[in-house]
C-alpha positions as a Python dict, from the first residue, in 0.01 Angstrom:
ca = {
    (1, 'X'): (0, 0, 0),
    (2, 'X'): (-229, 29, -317),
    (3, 'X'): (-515, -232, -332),
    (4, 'X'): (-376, -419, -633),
    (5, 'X'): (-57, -492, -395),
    (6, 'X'): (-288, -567, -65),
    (7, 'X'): (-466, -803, -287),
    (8, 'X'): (-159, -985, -411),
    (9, 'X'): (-43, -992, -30),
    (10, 'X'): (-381, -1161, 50),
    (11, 'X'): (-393, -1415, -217),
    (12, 'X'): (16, -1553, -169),
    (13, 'X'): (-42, -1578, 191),
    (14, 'X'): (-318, -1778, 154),
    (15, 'X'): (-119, -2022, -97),
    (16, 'X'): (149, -2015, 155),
    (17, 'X'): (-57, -2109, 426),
    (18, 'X'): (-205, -2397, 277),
    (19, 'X'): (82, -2553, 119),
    (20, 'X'): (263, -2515, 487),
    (21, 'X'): (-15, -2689, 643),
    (22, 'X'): (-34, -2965, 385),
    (23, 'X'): (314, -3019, 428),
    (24, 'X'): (342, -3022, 764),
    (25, 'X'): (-6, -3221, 774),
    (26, 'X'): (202, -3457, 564),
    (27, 'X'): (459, -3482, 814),
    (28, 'X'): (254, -3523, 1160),
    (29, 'X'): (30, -3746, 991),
    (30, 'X'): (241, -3971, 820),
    (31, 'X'): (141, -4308, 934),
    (32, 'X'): (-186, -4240, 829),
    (33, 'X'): (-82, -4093, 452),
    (34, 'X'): (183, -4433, 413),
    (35, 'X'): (-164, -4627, 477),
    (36, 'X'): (-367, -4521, 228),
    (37, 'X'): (-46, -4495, -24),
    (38, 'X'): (-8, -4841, 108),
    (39, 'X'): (-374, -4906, -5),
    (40, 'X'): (-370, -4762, -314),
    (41, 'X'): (-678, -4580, -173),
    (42, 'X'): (-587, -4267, -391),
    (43, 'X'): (-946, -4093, -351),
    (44, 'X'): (-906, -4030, 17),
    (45, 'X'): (-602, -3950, 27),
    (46, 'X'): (-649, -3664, -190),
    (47, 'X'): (-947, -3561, 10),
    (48, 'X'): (-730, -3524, 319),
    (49, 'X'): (-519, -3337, 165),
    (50, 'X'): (-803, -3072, 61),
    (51, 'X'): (-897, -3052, 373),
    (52, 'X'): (-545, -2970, 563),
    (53, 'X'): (-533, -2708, 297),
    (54, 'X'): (-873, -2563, 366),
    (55, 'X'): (-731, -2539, 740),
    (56, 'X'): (-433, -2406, 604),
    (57, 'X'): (-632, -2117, 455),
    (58, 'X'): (-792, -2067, 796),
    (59, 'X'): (-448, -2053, 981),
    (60, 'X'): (-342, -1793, 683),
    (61, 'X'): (-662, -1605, 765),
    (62, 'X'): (-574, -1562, 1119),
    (63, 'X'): (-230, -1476, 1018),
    (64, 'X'): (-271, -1204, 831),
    (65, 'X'): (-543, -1050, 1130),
    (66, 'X'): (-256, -1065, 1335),
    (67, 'X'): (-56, -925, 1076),
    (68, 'X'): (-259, -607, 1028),
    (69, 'X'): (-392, -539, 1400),
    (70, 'X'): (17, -558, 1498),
    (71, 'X'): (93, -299, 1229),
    (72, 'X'): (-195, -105, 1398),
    (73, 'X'): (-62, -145, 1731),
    (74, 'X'): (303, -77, 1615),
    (75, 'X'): (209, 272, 1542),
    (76, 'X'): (28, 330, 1864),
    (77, 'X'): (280, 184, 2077),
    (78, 'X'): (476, 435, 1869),
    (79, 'X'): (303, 726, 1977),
    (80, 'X'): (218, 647, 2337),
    (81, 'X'): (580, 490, 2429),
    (82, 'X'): (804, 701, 2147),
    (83, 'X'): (1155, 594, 2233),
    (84, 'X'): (1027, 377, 2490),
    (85, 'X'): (850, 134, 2266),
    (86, 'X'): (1123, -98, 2221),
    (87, 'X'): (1176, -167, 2596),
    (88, 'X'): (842, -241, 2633),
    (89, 'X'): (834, -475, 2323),
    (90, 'X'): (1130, -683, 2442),
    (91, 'X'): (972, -709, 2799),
    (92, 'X'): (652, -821, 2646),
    (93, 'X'): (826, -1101, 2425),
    (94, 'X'): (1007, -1228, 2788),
    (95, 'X'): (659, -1222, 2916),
    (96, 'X'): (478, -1422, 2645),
    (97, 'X'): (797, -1674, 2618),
    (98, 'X'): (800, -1700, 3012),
    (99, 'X'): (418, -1761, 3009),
    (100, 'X'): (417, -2001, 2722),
    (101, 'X'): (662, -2205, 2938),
    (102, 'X'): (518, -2162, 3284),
    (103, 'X'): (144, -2158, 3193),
    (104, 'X'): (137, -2469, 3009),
    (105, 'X'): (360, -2691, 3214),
    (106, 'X'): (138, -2547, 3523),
    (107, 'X'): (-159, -2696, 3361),
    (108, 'X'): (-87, -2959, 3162),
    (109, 'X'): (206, -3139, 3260),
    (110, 'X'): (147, -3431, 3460),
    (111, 'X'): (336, -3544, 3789),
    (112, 'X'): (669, -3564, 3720),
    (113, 'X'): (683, -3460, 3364),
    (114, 'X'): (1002, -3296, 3253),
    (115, 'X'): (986, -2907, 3173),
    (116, 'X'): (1193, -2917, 2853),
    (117, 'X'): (961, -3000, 2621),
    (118, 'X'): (784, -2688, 2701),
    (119, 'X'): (1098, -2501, 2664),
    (120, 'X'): (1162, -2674, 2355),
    (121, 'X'): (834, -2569, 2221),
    (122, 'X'): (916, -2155, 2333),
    (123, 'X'): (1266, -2237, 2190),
    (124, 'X'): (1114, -2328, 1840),
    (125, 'X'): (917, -1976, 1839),
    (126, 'X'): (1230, -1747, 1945),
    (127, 'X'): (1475, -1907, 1745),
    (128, 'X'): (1228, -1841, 1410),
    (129, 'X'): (1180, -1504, 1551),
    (130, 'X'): (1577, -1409, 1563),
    (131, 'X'): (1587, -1582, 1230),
    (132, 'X'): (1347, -1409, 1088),
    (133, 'X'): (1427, -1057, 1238),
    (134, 'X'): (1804, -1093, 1149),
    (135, 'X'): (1666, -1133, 750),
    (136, 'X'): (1456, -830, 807),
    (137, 'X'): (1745, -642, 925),
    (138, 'X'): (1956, -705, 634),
    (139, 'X'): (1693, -629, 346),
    (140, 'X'): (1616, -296, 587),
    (141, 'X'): (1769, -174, 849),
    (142, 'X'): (1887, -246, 1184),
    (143, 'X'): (1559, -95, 1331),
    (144, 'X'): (1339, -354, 1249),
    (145, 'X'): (1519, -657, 1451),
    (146, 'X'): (1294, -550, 1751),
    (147, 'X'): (928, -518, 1613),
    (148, 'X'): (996, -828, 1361),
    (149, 'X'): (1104, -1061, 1700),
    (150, 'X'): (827, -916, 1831),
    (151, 'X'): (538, -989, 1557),
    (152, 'X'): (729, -1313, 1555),
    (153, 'X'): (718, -1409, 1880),
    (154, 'X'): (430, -1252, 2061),
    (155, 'X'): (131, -1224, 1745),
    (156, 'X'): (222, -1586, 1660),
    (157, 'X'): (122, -1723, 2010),
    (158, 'X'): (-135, -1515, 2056),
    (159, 'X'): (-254, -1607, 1721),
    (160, 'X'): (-175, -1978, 1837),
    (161, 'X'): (-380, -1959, 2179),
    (162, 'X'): (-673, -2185, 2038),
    (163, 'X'): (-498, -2496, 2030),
    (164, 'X'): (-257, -2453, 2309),
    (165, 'X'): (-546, -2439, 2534),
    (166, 'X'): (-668, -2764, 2350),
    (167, 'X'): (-291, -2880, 2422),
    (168, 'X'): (-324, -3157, 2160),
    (169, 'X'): (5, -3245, 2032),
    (170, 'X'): (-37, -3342, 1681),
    (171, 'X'): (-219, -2987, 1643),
    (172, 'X'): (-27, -2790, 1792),
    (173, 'X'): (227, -2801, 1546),
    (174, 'X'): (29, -2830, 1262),
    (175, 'X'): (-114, -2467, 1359),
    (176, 'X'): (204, -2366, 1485),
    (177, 'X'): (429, -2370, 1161),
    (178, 'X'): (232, -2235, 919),
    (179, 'X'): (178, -1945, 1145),
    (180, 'X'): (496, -1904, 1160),
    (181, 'X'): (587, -1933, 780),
    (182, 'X'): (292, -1670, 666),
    (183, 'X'): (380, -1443, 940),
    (184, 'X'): (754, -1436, 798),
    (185, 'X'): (662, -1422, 485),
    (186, 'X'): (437, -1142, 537),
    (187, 'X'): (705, -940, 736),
    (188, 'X'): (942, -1028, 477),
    (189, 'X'): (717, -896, 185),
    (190, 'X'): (555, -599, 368),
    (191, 'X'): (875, -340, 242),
    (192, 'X'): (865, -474, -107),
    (193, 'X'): (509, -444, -171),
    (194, 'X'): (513, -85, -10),
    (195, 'X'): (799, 21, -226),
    (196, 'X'): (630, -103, -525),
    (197, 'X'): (341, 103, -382),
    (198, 'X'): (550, 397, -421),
    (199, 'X'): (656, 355, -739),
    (200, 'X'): (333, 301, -912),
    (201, 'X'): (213, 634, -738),
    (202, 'X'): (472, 808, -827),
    (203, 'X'): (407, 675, -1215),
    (204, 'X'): (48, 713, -1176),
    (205, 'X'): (87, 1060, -1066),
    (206, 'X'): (374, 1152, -1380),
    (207, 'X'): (104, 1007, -1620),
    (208, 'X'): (-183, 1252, -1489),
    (209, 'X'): (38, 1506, -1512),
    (210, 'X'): (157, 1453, -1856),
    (211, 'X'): (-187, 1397, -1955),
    (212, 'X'): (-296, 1760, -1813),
    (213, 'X'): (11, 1946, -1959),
    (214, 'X'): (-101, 1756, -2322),
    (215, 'X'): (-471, 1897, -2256),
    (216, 'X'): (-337, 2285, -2227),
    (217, 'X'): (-133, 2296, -2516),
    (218, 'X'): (-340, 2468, -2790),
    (219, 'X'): (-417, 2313, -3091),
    (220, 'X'): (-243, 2346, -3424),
    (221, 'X'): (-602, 2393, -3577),
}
């Protein structure tokens, strides 16, 4: 990928983590917004609004380390596992789904407390994941369905560990679904911005050597 593209990565994934988190922001914290709309009390309204953008760009930030370290990791697990590297993918997302179920309702649920809402909360990440991976699949090939569930699945919770170990509700899904918009939409992107990469190589490279074949012809003088 050429810098100019990287760059243009960075920036829209920042965007689309803050608008996600305002939105969703919006959303969790309703009663409070419909108060100060209420109130007319404009001023702070707006200022809450910076501010679950500013943690929007944070949540974008730590997306896209995810992002990059998986890509890293992809083409290790590549060269250590070969053919293998699938298994072991779909065996870690089964361990990270299991965990984020039986983990959590270990240690936070209280006496009695139903188990579903833990499931529900694993079901939310694997159902974006499928999503997700079935898009990639169609805009590249079947190959992809496994690492995209993966990245999906297992970089967004371990991206998300912070404040499932806080296990405060109203956070948790304000961290958990822009995570899991700007890691889509960086999965999404990834093949377009590297074919684009291509292609201004390949122009780049047709212009120097146009510009070399112009400097050896002699001149009419």
């Amino acid at each position: 990928m050429t810098s100019r593209n990287w760059v243009h990565l960075f920036v829209t994934t920042l965007v689309v983590g803050a608008v996600t988190t305002a939105v969703v922001g919006f959303i969790v914290r309703w009663s409070e917004f419909q108060q100060l709309l209420s109130d007319f009390n404009i001023l702070e309204f707006l200022s809450i609004l910076v501010w679950l953008m500013g943690i929007g760009l944070i949540f974008s930030i730590l997306s896209q380390m995810g992002f990059f370290a998986y890509l890293t990791i992809h083409r290790f697990g590549l060269g250590i596992f070969k053919s293998l590297w699938n298994a072991v993918q779909m065996l870690l997302i089964a361990f990270v789904l299991f965990d984020l179920v039986y983990l959590r309702y270990d240690v936070f649920a209280e006496k009695g407390e139903s188990v579903l809402p833990y499931i529900g909360l694993a079901a939310i990440v694997l159902v974006a994941g499928i999503i997700v991976a079935m898009l990639k699949v169609r805009q590249t090939n079947k190959e992809a369905f496994i690492p995209a569930l993966f990245f999906m699945v297992v970089v967004t919770v371990i991206e998300w560990v912070p404040i499932l170990r806080v296990n405060e509700q109203s956070w948790v899904y304000l961290m958990l679904f822009p995570l899991l918009v700007c890691n889509a939409y960086q999965l999404m992107v990834l093949h377009k911005l590297n074919q684009k990469s291509i292609e201004e190589r390949k122009a780049l490279e047709k212009k120097r050597t146009t510009n070399k074949k112009a400097q050896k012809k002699p001149s009419n003088a």
